[in-house]
Wavefront OBJ file of the C-alpha trace (Angstrom):
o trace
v 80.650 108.760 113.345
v 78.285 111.001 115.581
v 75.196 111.777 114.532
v 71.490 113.331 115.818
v 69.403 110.718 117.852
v 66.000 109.495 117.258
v 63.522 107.229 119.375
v 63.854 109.477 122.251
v 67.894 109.316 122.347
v 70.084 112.877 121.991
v 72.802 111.566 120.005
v 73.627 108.404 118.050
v 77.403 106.468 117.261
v 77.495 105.189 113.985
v 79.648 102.195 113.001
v 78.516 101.228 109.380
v 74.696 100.161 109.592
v 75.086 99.699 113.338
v 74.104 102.049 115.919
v 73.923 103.025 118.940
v 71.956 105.620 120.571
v 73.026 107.111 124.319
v 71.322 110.405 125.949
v 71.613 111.627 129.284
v 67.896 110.958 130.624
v 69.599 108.292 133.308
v 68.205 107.278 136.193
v 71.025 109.190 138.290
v 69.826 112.561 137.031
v 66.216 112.091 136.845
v 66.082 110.670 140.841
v 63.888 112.890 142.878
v 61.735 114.830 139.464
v 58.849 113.937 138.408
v 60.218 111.787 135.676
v 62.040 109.346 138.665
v 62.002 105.956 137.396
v 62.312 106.505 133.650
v 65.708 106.521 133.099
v 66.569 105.136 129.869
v 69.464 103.075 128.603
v 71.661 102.960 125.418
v 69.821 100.906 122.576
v 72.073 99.245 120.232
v 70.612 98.944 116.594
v 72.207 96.252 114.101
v 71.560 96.734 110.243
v 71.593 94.211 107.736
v 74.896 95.002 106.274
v 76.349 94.174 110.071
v 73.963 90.904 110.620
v 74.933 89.691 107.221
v 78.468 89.675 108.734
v 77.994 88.771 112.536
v 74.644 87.782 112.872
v 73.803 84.888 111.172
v 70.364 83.596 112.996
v 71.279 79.415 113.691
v 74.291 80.668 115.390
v 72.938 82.305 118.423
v 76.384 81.730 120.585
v 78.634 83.789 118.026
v 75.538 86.837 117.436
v 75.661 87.440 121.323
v 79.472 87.286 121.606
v 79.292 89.681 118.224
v 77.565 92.238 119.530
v 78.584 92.557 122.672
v 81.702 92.406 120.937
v 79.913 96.049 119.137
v 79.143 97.347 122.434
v 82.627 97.287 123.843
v 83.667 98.701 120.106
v 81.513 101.491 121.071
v 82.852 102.028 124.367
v 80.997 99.945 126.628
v 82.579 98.342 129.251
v 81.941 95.132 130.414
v 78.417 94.782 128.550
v 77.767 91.280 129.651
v 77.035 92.759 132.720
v 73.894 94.082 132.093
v 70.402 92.457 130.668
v 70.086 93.351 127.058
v 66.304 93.463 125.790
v 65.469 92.505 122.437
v 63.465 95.326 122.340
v 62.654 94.459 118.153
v 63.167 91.803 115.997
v 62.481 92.033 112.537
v 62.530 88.753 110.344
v 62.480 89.148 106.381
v 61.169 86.639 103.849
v 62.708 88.089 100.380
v 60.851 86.194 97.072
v 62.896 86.552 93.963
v 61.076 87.243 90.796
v 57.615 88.077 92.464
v 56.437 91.762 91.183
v 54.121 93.401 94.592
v 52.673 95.065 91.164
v 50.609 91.484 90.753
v 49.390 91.199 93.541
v 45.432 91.802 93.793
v 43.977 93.891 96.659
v 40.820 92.891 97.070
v 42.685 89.720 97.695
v 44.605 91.243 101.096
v 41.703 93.036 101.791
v 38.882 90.390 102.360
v 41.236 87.351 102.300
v 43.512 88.266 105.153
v 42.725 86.715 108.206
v 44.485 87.104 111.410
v 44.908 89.204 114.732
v 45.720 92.743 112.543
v 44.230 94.155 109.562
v 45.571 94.777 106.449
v 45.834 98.797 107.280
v 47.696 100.914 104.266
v 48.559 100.241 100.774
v 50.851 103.228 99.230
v 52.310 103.368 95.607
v 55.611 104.766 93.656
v 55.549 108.545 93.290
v 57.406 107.852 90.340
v 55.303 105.380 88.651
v 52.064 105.349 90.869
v 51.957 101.370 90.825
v 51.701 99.583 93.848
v 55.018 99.686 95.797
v 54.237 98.234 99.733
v 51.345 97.437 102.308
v 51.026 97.072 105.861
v 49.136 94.807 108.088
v 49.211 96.152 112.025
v 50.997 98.781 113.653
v 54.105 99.048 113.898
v 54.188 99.865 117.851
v 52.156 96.625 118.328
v 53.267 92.719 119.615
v 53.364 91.653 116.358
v 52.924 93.454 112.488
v 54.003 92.836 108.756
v 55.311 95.245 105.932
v 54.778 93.634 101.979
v 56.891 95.909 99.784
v 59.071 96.089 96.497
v 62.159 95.398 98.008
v 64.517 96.307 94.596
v 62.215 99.965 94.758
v 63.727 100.200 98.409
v 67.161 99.385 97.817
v 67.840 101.680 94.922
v 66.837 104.414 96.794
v 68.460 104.155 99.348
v 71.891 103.423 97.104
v 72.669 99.784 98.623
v 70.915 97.866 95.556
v 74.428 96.081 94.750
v 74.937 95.182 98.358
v 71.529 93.362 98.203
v 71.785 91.978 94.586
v 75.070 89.945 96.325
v 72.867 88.597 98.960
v 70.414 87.214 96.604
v 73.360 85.483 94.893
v 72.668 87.917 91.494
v 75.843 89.084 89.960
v 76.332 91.799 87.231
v 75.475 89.250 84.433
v 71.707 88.204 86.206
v 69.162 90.531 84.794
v 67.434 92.566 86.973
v 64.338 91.245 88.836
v 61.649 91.997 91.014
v 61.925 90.982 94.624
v 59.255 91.498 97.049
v 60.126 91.165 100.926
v 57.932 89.899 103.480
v 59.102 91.547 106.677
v 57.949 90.906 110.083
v 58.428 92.783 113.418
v 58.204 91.620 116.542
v 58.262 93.249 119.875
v 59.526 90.613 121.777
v 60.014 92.446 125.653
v 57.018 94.254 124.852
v 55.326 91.379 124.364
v 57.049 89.051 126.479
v 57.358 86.428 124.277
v 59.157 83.136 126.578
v 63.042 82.991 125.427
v 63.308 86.024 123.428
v 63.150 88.998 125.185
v 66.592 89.172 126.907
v 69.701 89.077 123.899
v 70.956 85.837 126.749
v 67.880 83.775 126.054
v 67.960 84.218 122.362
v 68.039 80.683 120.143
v 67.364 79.433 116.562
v 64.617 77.506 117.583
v 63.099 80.813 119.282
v 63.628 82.565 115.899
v 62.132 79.693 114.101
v 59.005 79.661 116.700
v 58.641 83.698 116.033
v 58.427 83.042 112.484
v 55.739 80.184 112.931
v 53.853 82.033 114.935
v 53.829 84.904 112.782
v 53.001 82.941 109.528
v 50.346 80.469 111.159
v 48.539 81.999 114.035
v 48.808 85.273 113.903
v 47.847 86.032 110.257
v 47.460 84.642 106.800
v 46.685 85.250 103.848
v 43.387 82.971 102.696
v 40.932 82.821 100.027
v 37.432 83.529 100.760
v 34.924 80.804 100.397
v 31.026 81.007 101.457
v 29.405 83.703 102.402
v 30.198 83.259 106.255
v 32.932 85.292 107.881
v 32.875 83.806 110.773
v 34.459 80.830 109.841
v 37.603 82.785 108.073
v 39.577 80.023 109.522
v 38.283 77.275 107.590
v 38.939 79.139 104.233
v 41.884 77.628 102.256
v 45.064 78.982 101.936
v 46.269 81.753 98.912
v 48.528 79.996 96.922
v 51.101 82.903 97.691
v 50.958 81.381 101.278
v 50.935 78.162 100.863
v 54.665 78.699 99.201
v 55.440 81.103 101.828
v 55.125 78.318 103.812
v 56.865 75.787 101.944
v 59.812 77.756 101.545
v 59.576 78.391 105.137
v 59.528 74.398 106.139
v 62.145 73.894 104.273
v 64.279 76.678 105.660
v 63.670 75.248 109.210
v 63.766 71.690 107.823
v 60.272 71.342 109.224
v 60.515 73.121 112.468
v 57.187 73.101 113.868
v 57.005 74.615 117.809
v 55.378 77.885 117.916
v 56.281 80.955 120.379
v 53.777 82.764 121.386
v 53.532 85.653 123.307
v 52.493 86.158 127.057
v 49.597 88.081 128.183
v 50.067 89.859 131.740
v 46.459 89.290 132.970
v 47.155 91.029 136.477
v 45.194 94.139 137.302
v 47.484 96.983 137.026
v 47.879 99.804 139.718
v 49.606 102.162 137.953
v 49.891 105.293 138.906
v 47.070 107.166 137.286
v 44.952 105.129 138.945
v 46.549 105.754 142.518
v 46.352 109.590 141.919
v 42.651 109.039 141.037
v 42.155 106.894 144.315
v 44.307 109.604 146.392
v 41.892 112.719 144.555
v 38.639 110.936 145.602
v 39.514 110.097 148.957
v 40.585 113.650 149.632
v 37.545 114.886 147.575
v 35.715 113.238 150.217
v 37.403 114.358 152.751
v 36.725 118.045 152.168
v 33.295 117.173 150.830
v 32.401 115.755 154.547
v 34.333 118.659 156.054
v 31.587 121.028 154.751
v 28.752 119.215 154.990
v 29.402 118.450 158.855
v 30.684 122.261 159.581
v 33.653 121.093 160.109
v 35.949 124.205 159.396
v 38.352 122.186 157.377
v 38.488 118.801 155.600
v 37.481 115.482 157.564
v 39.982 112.906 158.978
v 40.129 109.851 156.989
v 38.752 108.218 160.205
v 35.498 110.505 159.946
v 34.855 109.438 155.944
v 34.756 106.496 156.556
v 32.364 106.568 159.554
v 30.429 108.727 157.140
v 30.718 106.083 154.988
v 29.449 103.330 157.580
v 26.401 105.983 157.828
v 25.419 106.044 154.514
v 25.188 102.276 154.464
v 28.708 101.595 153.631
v 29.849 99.016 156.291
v 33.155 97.962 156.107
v 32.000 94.436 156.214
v 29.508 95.690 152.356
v 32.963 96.790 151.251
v 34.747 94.015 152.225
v 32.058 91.584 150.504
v 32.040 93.847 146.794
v 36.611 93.509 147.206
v 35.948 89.562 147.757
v 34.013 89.294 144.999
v 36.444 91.526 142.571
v 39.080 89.634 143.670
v 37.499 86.279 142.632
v 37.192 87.860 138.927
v 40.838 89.324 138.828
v 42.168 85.918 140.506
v 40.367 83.989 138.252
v 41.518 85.782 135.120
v 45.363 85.458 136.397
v 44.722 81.927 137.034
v 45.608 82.426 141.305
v 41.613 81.307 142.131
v 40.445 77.746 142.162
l 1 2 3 4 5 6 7 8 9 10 11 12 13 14 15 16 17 18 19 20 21 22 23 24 25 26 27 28 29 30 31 32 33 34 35 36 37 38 39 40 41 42 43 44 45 46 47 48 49 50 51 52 53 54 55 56 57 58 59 60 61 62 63 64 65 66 67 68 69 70 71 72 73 74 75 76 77 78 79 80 81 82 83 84 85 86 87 88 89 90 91 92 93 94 95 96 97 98 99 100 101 102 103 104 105 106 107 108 109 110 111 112 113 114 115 116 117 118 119 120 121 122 123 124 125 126 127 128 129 130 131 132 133 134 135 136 137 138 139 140 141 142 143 144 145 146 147 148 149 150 151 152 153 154 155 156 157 158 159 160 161 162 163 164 165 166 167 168 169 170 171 172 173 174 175 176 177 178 179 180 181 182 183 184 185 186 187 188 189 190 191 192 193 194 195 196 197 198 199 200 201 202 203 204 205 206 207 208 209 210 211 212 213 214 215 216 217 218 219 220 221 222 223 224 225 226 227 228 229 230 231 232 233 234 235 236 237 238 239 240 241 242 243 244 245 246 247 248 249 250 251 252 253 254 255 256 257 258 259 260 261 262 263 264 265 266 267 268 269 270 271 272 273 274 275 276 277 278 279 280 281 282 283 284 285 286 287 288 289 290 291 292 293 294 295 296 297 298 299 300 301 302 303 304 305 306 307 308 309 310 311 312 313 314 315 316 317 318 319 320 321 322 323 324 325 326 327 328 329 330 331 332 333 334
């Protein structure tokens, strides 16, 4: 099925709850515009319905062969050929008979302790309880969506389809379910083993979700009156069996993949074109102070410099000393 695009892409091909999304902003047409260099590629996006099916997570092997398997359904040739970024991986946590409509904000708002904040809470328009929160943005490394996961599913019409993967048949009562649902950016933020579809492993996804649920934010109950010691507070009880359910999912997995911070100065190029503008700025400035009848040679500015007690050998000094710090921060200086 064709369909409109979204994330930037023209058009999308749907096959069930997987996706993919093609436009015609390629490299080959954009070479020589201004936009030369950002060429995009297809993005392939895999619903539930088709990782319930192909995608089981401990079986890394078959979910690679699987969807490039999808790729050559959608008329891809040869996709092994080219690097596939896991551009986002999301990783829920669904907990069977626990009502969002409990929990206690103040708790998530003064008890949550991490690298994010607890940002939103929003409510049913039907009911006006509490229906979902968030804790980061979504465009960041790392963030984490809380919501009433039955609320979700009805409205969207697949509530059967989920009540079969919670093992709930027609004669199980209904029951709230409230999913814990992490995304990760995992090119973005370059965590080691997970940002190319080729690396991708159990143990990575097991790492992700360690990470997630240990350093990068808990939930914690406040104790003393100093917050800068939120580490030392114990753990919610809601965590704690987070966590136990977790451990025993991964049988007690316990390595931790983090992400990787580029420390190296960038020279992008905004910063060129502001170099390039103040050099020629310069060069006209000199041109007429010196009556020159049109800008001064690059030679000239910087004799002018030299003049105004800018010796190449002060400049030279100030770049050593900048690239101690930058060297230092990238871990190149001794």
């Amino acid at each position: 099925m064709l369909r409109r695009g979204a994330h930037g892409y023209r058009l999308s091909v749907w096959d069930g709850d997987a996706r993919l999304f093609v436009t015609d902003r390629v490299e080959d047409k954009l070479a020589g515009t201004k936009a030369e260099g950002q060429g995009m590629g297809v993005m392939l996006q895999l619903g539930p319905k088709w990782l319930r099916q192909f995608g089981e997570a401990f079986a890394p092997n078959a979910l690679r062969r699987n969807a490039e398997a999808q790729l050559i359904w959608f008329g891809l040739q040869n996709p092994d050929q080219y690097p596939i970024r896991i551009n986002r991986l999301d990783i829920a946590l669904d907990v069977l008979g626990l009502d969002i409509v409990t929990f206690v904000l103040d708790d998530w708002q003064r008890g949550w302790v991490g690298f994010s904040k607890v940002g939103s809470y929003y409510n049913d328009r039907r009911t006006g309880v509490l229906s979902g929160l968030d804790v980061g943005s979504r465009s960041s490394n790392v963030s984490l969506v809380v919501y009433n996961k039955v609320l979700e599913a009805e409205n969207k019409g697949n509530l059967r389809f989920w009540r079969s993967v919670w093992g709930l048949d027609d004669e199980h009562e209904e029951m709230p379910v409230t999913r814990f649902e992490w995304a990760f950016r995992c090119y973005q933020a370059r965590f080691p083993g997970l940002r190319y579809l080729s690396e991708y492993t159990f143990e990575g996804f097991l790492g992700l979700l360690n990470y997630a649920t240990l350093i990068w934010g808990q939930l914690r109950i406040p104790e003393g009156g100093d917050a800068n010691h939120k580490d030392r507070w114990p753990p919610h009880p809601l965590w704690e069996e987070l966590r136990r359910y977790i451990d025993a999912y991964s049988a007690n997995y316990e390595e931790l993949v983090r992400p990787e911070y580029v420390l190296d100065p960038d020279i992008k190029p905004a910063y060129l074109n502001a170099i390039a503008g103040w050099l020629a700025g310069l060069q006209a400035r000199v041109g007429v102070e010196k009556h020159k009848g049109e800008a001064a040679s690059m030679a000239q500015v910087l004799s002018y410099l030299h003049d105004e007690g800018h010796t190449m050998d002060e400049i030279a000094e100030r770049a050593a000393k900048k690239w101690e710090v930058f060297s230092r921060l990238t871990g190149g200086a001794k």
